[in-house]
C-alpha positions in Angstrom: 94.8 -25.5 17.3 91.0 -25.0 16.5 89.9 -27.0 13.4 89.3 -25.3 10.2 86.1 -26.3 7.9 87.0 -25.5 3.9 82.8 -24.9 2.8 82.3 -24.8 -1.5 80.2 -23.6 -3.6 80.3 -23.1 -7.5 78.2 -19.9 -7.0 77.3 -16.9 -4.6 76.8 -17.3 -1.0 73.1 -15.3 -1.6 72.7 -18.1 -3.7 73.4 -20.9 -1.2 71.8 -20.0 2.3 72.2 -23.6 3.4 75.6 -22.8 3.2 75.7 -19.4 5.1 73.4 -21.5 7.7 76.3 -24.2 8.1 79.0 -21.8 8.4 77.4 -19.7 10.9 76.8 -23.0 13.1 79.7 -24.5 12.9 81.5 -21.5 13.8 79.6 -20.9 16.8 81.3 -24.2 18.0 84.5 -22.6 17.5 85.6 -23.9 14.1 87.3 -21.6 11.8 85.7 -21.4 8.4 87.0 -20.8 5.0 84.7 -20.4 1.9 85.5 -20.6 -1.5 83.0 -19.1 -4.1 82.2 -17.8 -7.4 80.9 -14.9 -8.2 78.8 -14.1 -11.7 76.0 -12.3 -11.3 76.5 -8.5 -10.8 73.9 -7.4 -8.0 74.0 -10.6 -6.1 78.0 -9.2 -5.5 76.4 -6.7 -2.6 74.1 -9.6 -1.3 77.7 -11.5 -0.4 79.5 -8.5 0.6 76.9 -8.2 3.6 76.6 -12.0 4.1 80.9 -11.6 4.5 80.3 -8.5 6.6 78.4 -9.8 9.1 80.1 -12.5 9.7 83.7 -10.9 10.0 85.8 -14.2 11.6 85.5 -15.7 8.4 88.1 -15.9 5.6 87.1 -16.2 2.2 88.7 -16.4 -1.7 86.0 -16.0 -4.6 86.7 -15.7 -8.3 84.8 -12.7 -10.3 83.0 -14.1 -13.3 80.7 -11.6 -13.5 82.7 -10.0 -16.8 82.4 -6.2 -14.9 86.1 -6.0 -15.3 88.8 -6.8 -18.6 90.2 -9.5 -15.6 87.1 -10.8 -15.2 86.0 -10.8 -19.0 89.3 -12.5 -19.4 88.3 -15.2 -17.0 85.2 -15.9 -18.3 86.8 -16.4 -22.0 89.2 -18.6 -20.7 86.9 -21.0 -18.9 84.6 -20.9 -22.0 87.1 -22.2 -24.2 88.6 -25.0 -21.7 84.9 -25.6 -20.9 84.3 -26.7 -24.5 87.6 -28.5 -24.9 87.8 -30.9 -21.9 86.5 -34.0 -21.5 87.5 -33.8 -18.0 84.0 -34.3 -16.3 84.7 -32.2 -13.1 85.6 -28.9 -15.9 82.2 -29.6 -18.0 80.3 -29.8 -14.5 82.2 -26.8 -12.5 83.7 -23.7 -15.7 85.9 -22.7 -12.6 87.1 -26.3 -11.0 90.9 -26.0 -11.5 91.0 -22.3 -9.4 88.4 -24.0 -6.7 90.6 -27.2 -6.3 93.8 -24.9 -5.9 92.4 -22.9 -3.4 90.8 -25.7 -1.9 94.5 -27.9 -1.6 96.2 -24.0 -0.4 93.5 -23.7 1.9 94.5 -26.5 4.2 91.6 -26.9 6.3 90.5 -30.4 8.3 87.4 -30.9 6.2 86.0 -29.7 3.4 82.0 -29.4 2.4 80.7 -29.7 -1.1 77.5 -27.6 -1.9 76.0 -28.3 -5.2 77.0 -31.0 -7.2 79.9 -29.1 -9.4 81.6 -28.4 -5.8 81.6 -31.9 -5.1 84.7 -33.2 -6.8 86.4 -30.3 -5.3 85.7 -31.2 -1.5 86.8 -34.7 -2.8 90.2 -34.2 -4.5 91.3 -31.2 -2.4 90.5 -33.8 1.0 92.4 -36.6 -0.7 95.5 -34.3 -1.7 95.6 -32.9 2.1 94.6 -36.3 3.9 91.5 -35.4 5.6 87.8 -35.7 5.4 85.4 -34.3 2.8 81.7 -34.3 2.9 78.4 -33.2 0.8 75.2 -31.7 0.8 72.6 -32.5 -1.8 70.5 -29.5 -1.7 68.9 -31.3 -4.7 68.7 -34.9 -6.3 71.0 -33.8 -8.5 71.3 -36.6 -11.3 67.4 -35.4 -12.0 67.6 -31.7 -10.9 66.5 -30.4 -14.6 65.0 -33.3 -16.2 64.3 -37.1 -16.2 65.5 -37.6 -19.4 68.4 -40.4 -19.0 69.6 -39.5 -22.7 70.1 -36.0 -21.5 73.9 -35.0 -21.4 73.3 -33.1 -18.2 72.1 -36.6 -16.6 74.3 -38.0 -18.0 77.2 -36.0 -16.4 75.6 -35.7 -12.9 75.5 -39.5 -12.7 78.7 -39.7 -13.6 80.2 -37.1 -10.9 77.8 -38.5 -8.4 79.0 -42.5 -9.3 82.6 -41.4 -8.8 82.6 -39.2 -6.1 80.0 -39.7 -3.8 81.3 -43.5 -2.3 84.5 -41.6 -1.3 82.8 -39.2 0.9 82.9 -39.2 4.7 79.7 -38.0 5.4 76.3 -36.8 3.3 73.8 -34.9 4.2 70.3 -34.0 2.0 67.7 -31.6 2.0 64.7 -33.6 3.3 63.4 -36.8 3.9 62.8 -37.6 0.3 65.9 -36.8 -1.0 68.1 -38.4 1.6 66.1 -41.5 0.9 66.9 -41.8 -2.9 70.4 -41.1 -2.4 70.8 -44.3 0.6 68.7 -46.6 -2.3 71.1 -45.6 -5.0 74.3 -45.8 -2.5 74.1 -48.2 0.3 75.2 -45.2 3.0 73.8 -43.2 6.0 72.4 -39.7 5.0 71.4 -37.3 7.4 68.2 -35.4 6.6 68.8 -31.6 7.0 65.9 -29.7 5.9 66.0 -26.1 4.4 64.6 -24.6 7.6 65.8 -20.6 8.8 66.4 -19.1 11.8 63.7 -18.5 14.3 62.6 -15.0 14.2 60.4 -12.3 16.2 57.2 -11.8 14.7 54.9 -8.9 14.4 51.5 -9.7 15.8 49.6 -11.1 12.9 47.0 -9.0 11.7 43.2 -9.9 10.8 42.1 -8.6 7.3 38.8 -9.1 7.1 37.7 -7.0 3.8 41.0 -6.4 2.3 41.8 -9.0 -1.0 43.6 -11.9 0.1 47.8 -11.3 -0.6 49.6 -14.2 -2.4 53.0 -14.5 -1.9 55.6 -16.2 -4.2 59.5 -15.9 -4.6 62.3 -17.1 -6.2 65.9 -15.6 -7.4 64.5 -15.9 -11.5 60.2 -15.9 -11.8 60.1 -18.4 -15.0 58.2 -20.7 -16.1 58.2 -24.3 -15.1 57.4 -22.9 -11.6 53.7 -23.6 -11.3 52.6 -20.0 -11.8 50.5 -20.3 -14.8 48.4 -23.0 -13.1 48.4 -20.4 -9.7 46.9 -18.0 -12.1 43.9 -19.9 -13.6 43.5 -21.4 -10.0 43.1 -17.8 -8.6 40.8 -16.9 -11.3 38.4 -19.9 -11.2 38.4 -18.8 -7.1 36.6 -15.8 -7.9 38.1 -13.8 -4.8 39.8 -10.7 -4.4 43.2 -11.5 -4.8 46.8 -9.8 -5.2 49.3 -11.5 -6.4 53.1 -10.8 -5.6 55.9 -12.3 -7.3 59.3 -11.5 -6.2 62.6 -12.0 -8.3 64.1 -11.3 -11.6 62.3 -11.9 -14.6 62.5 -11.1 -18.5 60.2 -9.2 -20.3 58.4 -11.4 -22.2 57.5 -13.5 -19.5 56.4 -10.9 -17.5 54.0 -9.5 -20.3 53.0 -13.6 -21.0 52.0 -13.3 -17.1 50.1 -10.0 -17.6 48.3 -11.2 -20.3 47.3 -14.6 -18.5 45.7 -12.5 -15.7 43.9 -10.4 -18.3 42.3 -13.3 -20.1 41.8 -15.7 -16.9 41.9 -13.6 -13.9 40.5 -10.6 -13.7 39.7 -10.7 -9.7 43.7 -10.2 -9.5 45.9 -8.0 -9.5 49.3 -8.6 -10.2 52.8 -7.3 -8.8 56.0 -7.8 -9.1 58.8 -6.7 -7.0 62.7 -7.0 -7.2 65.2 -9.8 -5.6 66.5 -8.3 -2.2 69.1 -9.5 0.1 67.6 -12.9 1.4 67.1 -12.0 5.3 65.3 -8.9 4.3 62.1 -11.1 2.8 61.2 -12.3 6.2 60.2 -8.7 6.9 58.8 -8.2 3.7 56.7 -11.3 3.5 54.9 -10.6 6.7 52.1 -8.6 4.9 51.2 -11.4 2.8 47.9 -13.8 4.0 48.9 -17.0 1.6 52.3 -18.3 0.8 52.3 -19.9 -2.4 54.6 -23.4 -3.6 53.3 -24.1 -6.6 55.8 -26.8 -8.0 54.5 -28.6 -11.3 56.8 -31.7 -10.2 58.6 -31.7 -14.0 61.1 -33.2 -13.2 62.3 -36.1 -10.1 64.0 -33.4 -8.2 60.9 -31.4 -8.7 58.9 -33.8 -7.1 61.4 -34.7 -3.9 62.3 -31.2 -2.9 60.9 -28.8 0.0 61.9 -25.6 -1.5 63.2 -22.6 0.8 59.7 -20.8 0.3 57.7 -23.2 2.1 60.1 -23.1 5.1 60.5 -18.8 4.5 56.8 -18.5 4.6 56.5 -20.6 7.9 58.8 -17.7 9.4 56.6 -15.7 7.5 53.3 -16.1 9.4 51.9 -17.2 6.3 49.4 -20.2 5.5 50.2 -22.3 3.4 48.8 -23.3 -0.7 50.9 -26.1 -1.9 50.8 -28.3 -4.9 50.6 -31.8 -4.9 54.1 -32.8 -5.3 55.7 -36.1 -3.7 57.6 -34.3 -0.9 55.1 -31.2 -0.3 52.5 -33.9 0.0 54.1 -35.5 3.0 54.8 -32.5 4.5 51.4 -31.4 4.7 50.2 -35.0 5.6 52.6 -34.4 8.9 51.6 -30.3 9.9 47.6 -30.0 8.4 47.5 -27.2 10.3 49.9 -24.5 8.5 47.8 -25.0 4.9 46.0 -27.0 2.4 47.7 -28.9 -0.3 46.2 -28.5 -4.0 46.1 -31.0 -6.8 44.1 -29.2 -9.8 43.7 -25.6 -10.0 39.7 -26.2 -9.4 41.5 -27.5 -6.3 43.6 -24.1 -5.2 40.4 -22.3 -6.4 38.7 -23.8 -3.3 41.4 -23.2 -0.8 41.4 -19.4 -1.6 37.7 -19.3 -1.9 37.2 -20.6 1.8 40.0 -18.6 3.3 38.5 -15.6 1.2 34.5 -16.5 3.1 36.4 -17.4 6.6 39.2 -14.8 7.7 39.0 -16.1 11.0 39.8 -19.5 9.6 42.9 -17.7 7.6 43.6 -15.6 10.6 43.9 -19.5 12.7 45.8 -20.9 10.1 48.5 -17.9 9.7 49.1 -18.7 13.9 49.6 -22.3 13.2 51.9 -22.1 10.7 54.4 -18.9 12.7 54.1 -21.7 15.4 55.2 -24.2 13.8 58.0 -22.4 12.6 59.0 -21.4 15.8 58.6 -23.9 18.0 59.6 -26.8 15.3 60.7 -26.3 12.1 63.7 -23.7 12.4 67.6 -24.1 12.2 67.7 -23.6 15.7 66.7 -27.3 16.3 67.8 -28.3 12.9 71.3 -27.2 13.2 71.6 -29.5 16.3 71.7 -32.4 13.8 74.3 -31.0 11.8 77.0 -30.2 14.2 77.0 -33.5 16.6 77.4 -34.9 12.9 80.6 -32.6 12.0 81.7 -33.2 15.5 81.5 -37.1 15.0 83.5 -36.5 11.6 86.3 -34.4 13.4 86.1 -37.1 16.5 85.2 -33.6 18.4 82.8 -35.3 21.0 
């Protein structure tokens, strides 16, 4: 009977790609695979529907919090008010714990993977109430994911989940270097680095602009603040080049008009765009006709600094060179591959960068090539994923 793998997540699976990536390579092994999700975010519910479609051996249960429906409304009431009355730390972390862990237990699968930290009591209990193995994946160092405040409730709670939880795991995994390494200080156990690479992917031949303005490129599901961008901006106007900038995601008004009137005042050699979320394969594509990927990270808070978003690795597949900030793990990476971009410390810093690649398009146009390289001959999931699965298979005593 083949093995079946139980994968969690408090949220959408457009949300969690590391998730989708798993899945998809572990069923290529011949694993079943059975997600449990939560859904609350209205047009991210097509962005699973075609994640689920295209991968049709999979079975799936997800909970609609999204309050389209009475049901759903109902739902979200309900978890509001238990959400407020518990002191039951796995409810505060994860609104919909009790219908994951139920599902989870039903679900009766030989392992059962923990993505994000409010799914990580789940793996746990639901592995212990069946007798099998659980394992997690910090896609972020979690106990300082929003700040480094240790008075904050919200560290406070992480630490607490993390403390319990994490010793009785059978495996953990981390996205990147960094973060694997904090979480072996602070727990005496192996963790397997996975980093948040993608798929290799056919490229269009990459074009030389030589008089067109250079095309930033930045991306996220929300376009906030706390994301670097107001330090991009003033970078890019300092620079003096021609310069578009494109910002992709959802974003409230008065940040967007906050943005328009910060290039106004600061940058008037840019224009500025914005353009909607879309379905997460389709920004490969779409990011193609950019010159510069930006990853602008301030480095507010730990996490901040130790992470290696999904953009840098997107814009590898991209074609794109590279603008980075100076952050702890964005510095390292660039320290090991020089040759996909320049890292920036100040925005006089970033003003340079754009400057030379705006005087040199043959030096842009070198760059671009080094970094599609890299991306396929390196840093994809196609090696990555090689990690991953003799791991599983060594959990599931498979090899």
């Amino acid at each position: 009977m083949k093995k079946r793998i139980c994968l969690i997540t408090p949220g959408h699976l457009a949300s969690n790609p590391r998730l989708v990536k798993e899945a998809t390579a572990l069923q290529q092994t011949g694993l079943d695979i059975h997600i449990i999700f939560s859904q609350y975010v209205r047009y991210l519910i097509g962005h699973d529907q075609r994640i689920l479609e295209s991968n049709p051996a999979w079975t799936y249960e997800f909970l609609d919090w999204t309050g389209s429906s009475l049901g759903s409304r109902m739902i979200r009431y309900c978890s509001a008010v238990m959400q407020k009355l518990t002191n039951r730390p796995e409810s505060k972390i994860n609104r919909n714990f009790r219908w994951q862990l139920k599902k989870a237990v039903r679900c009766r699968a030989d392992l059962y993977i923990g993505h994000n930290l409010a799914a990580l009591p789940v793996a746990v209990l639901a592995a212990k109430k069946n007798g099998v193995k659980s394992g997690f994946d910090a896609e972020d160092f979690h106990r300082h994911q929003i700040t480094d405040d240790m008075n904050d409730e919200r560290v406070k709670l992480a630490i607490r989940i993390e403390k319990k939880y994490i010793p009785q795991l059978d495996y953990l995994t981390a996205a990147g270097d960094a973060i694997a390494e904090k979480y072996r200080a602070l727990f005496k156990m192996d963790v397997l680095s996975i980093c948040n690479v993608f798929p290799k992917r056919i490229q269009t031949v990459i074009p030389k602009h030589t008089t067109s303005p250079l095309k930033i490129f930045w991306f996220s599901q929300m376009i906030g603040p706390r994301r670097g961008l107001e330090e991009a901006i003033l970078g890019i106007g300092l620079s003096e080049a021609r310069i578009e900038l494109h910002l992709l995601g959802e974003i409230r008004p008065p940040y967007k008009d906050s943005l328009h009137h910060m290039v106004v005042t600061h940058a008037g050699n840019c224009s500025l765009h914005f353009h909607p979320t879309m379905f997460p394969d389709d920004i490969f594509q779409f990011g193609e006709q950019f010159d510069i990927g930006l990853a602008s990270e301030p480095g507010f808070s730990m996490n901040n600094k130790l992470a290696l978003s999904n953009k840098l690795y997107t814009y590898l597949q991209c074609g794109l060179a590279l603008a980075v900030s100076h952050t702890i793990a964005q510095t390292n990476f660039m320290k090991q591959f020089p040759q996909a971009g320049n890292l920036y410390k100040t925005r006089a810093e970033l003003a340079d960068i754009l400057r030379r690649y705006d005087a040199d398009r043959d030096l842009l146009f070198e760059t671009r090539k080094a970094s599609a390289e890299l991306g396929q001959r390196t840093l994809n999931w196609e090696n990555e994923s090689q990690k991953f699965v003799k791991m599983i298979q060594s959990v599931l005593n498979l090899e």
